[in-house]
C-alpha positions, 0 to 999 in steps of 0.5 A, a space after each residue: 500500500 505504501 509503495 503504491 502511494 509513494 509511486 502515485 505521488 510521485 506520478 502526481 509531481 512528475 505531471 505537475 513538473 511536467 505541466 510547468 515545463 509547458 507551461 515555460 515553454 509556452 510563455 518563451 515561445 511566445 516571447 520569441 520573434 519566430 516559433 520555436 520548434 527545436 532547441 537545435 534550430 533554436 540555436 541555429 537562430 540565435 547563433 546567426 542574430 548573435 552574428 549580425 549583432 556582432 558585426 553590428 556592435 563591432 562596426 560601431 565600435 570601430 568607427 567611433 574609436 578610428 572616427 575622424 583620426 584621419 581622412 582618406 580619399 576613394 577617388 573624389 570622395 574626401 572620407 574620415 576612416 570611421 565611414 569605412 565600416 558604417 555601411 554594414 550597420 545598416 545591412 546588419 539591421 536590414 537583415 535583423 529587420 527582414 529575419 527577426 523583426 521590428 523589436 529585435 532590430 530596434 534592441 540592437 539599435 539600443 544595445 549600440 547606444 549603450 557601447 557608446 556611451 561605454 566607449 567615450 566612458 572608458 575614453 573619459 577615464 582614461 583621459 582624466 587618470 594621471 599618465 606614468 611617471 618616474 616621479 610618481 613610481 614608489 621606490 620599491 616598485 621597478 628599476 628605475 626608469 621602468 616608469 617612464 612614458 614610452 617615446 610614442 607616448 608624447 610628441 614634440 612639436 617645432 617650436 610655435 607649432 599648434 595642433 587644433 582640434 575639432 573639440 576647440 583643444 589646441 596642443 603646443 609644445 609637445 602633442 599627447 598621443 591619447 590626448 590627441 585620439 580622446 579630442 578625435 574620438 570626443 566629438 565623432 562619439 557625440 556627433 555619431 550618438 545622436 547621428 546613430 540615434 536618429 539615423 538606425 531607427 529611422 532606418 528600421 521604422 521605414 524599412 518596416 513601413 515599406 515592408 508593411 506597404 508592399 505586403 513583403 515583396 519588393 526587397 530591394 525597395 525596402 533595403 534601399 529606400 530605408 537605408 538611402 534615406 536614414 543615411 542622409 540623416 546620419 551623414 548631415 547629422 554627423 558632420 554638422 555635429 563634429 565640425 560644428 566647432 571649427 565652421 562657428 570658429 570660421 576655420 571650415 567654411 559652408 561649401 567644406 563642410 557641404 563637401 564632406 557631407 556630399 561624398 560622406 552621403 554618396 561613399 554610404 548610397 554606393 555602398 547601399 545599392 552595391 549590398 543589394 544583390 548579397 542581402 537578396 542572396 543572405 535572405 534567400 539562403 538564411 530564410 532557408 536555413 533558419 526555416 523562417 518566413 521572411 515575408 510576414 512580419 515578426 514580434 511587431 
């Protein structure tokens, strides 16, 4: 009798486990922007959204640490290296947009905001932090002479030379090389927050809108019309912001700025038109592989 009890209590909590394990699964299913069908294709998913955020994040890592450090021309196009990686955080959104949805884009969107501020934080930090010294190594620690700054740490300017910077900052004397990367990097974080901002959810909002419109067909409108646009604002957005300084100062004039806007804006619309044909072979072979329906909307 005590055998048959303790086996029947011990089928009742085996059936209330149960129903909670459904019950979870029910509630993460529905928190998903796609239906979940199995843990290996689960993870196939997430390992392809962690990729694309990845690219993502890293692209907007990099250009806001290389910024405008220095300039580089791709025929007529006079370009900061910053530019150089910034198409792809448009075609890595327009890919999350297409596969995962409004939400999961607008998410990475945010998480880019927060590396920001996490980069011109660890920028600020290591500005404000004394630089080593030999007068400031405590006698028991090192040879001596172990704390001198490295030769590529400060550069020595010709006599009367000033090095200005986009942030008002004028060096003379002898240039800090990280002084000189901070006051680069400063303005191109700031200008970038509020050009990204601006610019990626403008991008992810119209890029659903023709998504919307056209019922998904016509993947070519929503991948160019969302991006040729939203790059416009993040090209005037960005210049403007980081040079503001220098044109109020009279030190850039309208038409230089203008030109640095025009071929900022044409390099991205280039790029933009050329990435058409691979987002229209990675949606094809990804929808594939994910066993997703890119042409109904997901997680709206």
């Amino acid at each position: 009798m005590f055998c048959t009890r303790a086996v029947s209590f011990a089928n009742s909590c085996n059936a209330l486990t149960l129903r909670a394990v459904r019950a979870n699964f029910h509630q993460m299913a529905d928190e998903l922007p796609y239906s979940y069908e199995n843990s290996a294709l689960h993870e196939r998913r997430e390992r392809v959204f962690l990729i694309l955020a990845g690219f993502f994040l890293g692209s907007m890592a990099m250009l806001n640490i290389v910024g405008i450090t220095r300039f580089v021309h791709i025929g007529p196009l006079a370009l900061a290296v910053g530019v150089l990686p910034y198409p792809i955080t448009f075609l890595c959104t327009d890919f999350i947009s297409e596969l995962y949805g409004r939400r999961r884009a607008n998410f990475v969107v945010w998480v880019g905001l927060a590396l920001n501020l996490f980069v011109i934080g660890i920028l600020w930090l290591g500005n404000q932090l004394p630089p080593v010294s030999e007068a400031a190594r405590p006698a028991w620690l090192g040879e001596e002479g172990a704390w001198n700054p490295p030769p590529w740490q400060q550069i020595p300017l010709a006599d009367g030379a000033a090095v200005s910077f986009p942030n008002g900052l004028q060096a003379t004397g002898e240039l800090v090389l990280f002084n000189a990367i901070f006051a680069c990097a400063s303005g191109a974080v700031l200008a970038s927050m509020f050009a990204y901002m601006a610019a990626q959810f403008c991008d992810v909002a119209l890029f659903h809108f023709w998504k919307r419109l056209t019922k998904g067909k016509h993947l070519w409108l929503r991948n160019n019309g969302s991006t040729m646009i939203s790059q416009l604002v993040d090209a005037t957005m960005v210049i403007v912001i980081t040079f503001w300084v220098d044109f109020s100062e009279g030190r850039k004039t309208i038409t230089a700025m203008l030109i640095l806007i025009g071929s900022n804006y044409l390099f991205k619309v280039v790029i933009a038109a050329l990435d058409t044909l691979p987002f229209y072979v990675g949606v094809h072979y990804l929808s594939r592989y994910l066993k997703l329906d890119s042409h109904r909307e997901h997680a709206l």
